[in-house]
N, C-alpha and C positions, 0 to 999 in steps of 0.2 A: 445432437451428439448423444452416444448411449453412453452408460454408466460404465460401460466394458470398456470405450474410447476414453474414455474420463482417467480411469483406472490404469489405462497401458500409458497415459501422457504423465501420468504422477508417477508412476514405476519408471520410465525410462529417465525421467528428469532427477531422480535418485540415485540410480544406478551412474549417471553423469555424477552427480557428486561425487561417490566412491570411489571414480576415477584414479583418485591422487591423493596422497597420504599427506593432507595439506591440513595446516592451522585456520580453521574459518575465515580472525578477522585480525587482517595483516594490518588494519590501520587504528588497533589502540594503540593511545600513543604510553612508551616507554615511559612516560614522566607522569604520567597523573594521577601517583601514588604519592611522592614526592616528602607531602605532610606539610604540605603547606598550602596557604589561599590563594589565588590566585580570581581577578577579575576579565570577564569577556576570555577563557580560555579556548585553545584549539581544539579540535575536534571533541569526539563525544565519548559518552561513558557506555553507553547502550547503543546498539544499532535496531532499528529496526525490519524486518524482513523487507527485504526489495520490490514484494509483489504484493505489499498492501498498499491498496490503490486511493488510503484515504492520508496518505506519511505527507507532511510538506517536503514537495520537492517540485522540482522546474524542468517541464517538461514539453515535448510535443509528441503525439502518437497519431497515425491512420491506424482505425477500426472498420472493421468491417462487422456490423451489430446483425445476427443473424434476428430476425422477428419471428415469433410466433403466432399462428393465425387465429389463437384466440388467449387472453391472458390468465392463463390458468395451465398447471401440471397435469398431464395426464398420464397416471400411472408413474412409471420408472424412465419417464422419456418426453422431452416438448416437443409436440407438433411443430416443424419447420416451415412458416411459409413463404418469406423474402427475405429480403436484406439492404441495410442500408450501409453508407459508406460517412463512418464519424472524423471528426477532429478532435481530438481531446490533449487538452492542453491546462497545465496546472503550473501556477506562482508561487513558491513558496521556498521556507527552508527554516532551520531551527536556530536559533542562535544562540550560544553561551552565554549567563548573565555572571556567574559563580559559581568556582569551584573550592572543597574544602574536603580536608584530611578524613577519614573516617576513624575508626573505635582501634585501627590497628595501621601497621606496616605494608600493608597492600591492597588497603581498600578507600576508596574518596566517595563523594557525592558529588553530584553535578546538578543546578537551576538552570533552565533554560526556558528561553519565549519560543512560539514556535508560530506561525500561521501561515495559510498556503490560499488563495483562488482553484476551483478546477470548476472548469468548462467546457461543455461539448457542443460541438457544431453539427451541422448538417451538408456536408460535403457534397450531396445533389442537389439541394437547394441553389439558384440562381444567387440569391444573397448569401448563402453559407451559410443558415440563420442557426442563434442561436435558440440549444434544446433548451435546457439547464446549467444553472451556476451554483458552486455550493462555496460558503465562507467559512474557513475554519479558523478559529485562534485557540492557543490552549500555553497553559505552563509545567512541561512537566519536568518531573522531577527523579532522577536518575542517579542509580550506584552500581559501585564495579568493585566487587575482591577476587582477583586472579582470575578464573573463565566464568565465574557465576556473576551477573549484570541484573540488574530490573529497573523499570520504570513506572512510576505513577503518575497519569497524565491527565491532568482536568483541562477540558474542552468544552468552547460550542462551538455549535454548527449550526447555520440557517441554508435553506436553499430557496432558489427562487427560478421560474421558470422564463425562459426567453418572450418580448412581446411579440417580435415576429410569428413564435411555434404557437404563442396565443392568438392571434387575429389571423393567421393564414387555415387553410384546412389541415386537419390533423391528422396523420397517418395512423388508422385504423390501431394498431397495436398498442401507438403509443398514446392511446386517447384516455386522458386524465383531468377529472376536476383537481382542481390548483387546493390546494388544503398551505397551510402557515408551517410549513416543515421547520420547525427551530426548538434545539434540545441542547441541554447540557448535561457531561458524560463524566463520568470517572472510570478510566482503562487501567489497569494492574497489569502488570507483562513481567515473565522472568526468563532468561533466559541462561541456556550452559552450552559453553562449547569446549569439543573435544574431538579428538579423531578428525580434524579437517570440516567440522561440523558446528553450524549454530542451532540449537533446540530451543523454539520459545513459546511460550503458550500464557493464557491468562483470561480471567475477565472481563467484561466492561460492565455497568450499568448506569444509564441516565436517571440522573436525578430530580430531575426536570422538564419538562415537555410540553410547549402550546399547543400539542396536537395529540389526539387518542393513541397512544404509541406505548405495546410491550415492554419495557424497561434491560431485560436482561439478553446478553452473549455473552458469544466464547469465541476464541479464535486460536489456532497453533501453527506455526509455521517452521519451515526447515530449509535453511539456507546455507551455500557453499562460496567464500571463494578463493580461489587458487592466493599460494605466494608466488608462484612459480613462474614468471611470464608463460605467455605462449608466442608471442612474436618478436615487441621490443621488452627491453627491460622495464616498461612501463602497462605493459598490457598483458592483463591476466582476465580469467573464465569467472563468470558467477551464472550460480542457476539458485530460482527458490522458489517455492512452494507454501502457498498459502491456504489451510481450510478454516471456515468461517461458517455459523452459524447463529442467527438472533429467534429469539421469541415472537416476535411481530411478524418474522414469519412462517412459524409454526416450526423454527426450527432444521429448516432446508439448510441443507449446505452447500456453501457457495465454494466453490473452488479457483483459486487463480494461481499462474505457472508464467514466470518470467525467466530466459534464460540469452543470457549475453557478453558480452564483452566489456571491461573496465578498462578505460586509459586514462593514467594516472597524472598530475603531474609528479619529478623526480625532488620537486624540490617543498610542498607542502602535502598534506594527506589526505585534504578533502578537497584540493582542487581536481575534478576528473569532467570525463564526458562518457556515458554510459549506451553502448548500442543493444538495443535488446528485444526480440520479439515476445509477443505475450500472447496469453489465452486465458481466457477467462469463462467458466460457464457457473452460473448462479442467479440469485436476482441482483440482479442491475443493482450494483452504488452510485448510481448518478441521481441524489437526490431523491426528488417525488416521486422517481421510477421503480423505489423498493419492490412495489410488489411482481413488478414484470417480470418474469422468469424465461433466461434465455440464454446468450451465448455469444462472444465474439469474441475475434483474433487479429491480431496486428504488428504491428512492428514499430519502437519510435528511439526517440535521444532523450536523455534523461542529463542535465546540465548541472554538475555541483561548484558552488564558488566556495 
């Protein structure tokens, strides 16, 4: 896909947000200024953008991974040569440890654990084999006064390749020596929302690395969703927009575009089930496939308890 297609799917996914003259995030909760401690609290202080595809969360997606016929950029555009059809499926979710007052009247801190599984399949393979697995755990740690939030999250991550994708023949594209993928990150994220609007944007750098790996990114994303139902009074619109860029690989930027449906339950705030199609064109986060540059689109349910 060209940069003009790239461009018209961010602009339109935009323009959908302005829709509606809506408060971003209808589920901070009312209480968690309070000024007081509280242990294992309800929901969170920070949200994270919906289409970053490394957030613990619990998931199943059909992709459809477009390949390119040789692993490298050429110019302003990759060569398209096939496609395969994924499973990507990820475990996870963040949990409250403690919550506590901040320096004023409307603002707290929040600790939380957070780790997730994500895994991709191979959907024409006879055994479904798996590609890659990636394990994340991390602690981060989060604040909120009125619509300005941030987070600071230390994480690792290992990944590891499937043995089937190793002892069977490798499809040409995705043909990789195995290297010790496992790092440890420090992410910074701020965000403000206004006008119907989340703006978040921030650092990361690994501080740590088994493996020859550039250290620094960036990432910003821009995310919407309705108060407003659109059906029942439990179902309302999000769309969100992620751009992404690391140093290992020279600084490309990776772009991904989620846009969906939320249904809520009426009676806690993080109980939902989330229907959403997605697009993604960059180098592949799946892992050891950093460097593959390419493109896929899909559709899946996204599960919060």
């Amino acid at each position: 896909m060209t940069n003009h297609s790239i461009r018209t799917i961010v602009i339109l996914s935009l323009l959908f947000m302005l829709a509606s003259n809506v408060y971003s995030q209808d589920s901070v909760s009312d209480s968690y200024n309070k000024g007081e401690s509280a242990l294992f609290p309800q929901g969170q202080l920070f949200y994270p953008a919906m289409a970053s595809p490394k957030e613990p969360r619990t998931h199943i997606t059909y992709l459809v991974l477009k390949l390119p016929n040789e692993n490298v950029d050429t110019g302003n555009s990759v060569e398209i040569d096939d496609s395969i059809n994924i499973g990507s499926v990820g475990f996870g979710d963040s949990f409250g440890l403690v919550r506590w007052s901040g320096w004023g009247d409307n603002d707290a801190w929040q600790l939380n654990i957070s780790g997730t599984v994500l895994a991709q399949f191979n959907m024409d393979a006879d055994s479904m084999d798996l590609i890659n697995a990636d394990y994340i755990i991390g602690f981060p740690l989060s604040y909120r006064n009125g619509p300005f939030s941030a987070r600071a999250r230390f994480f690792h991550q290992s990944s590891h390749l499937g043995d089937e994708f190793l002892l069977l023949p490798q499809i040409e594209s995705l043909r990789v020596s195995r290297i010790n993928l496992s790092f440890e990150t420090i992410e910074l994220l701020g965000a403000l929302d206004f006008y119907g609007l989340q703006l978040a944007a921030g650092p990361s750098y690994i501080i740590h690395t088994d493996s020859e790996l550039k250290r620094n990114s960036f990432q910003a994303s821009i995310d919407y969703q309705s108060r407003k139902p659109v059906f029942k009074p439990t179902m309302r619109l999000f769309t969100s927009v992620m751009w992404h860029a690391w140093e290992e690989t020279d600084w490309d930027s990776d772009y991904n575009v989620k846009v969906g449906v939320n249904i809520r339950s009426p009676y806690t705030e993080k109980r939902a089930i989330q229907i959403f199609g997605e697009y993604y064109n960059g180098n592949l986060p799946f892992g050891q496939f950093y460097k593959l540059r390419t493109e896929y689109y899909g559709a899946g349910i996204n599960v919060s308890f």
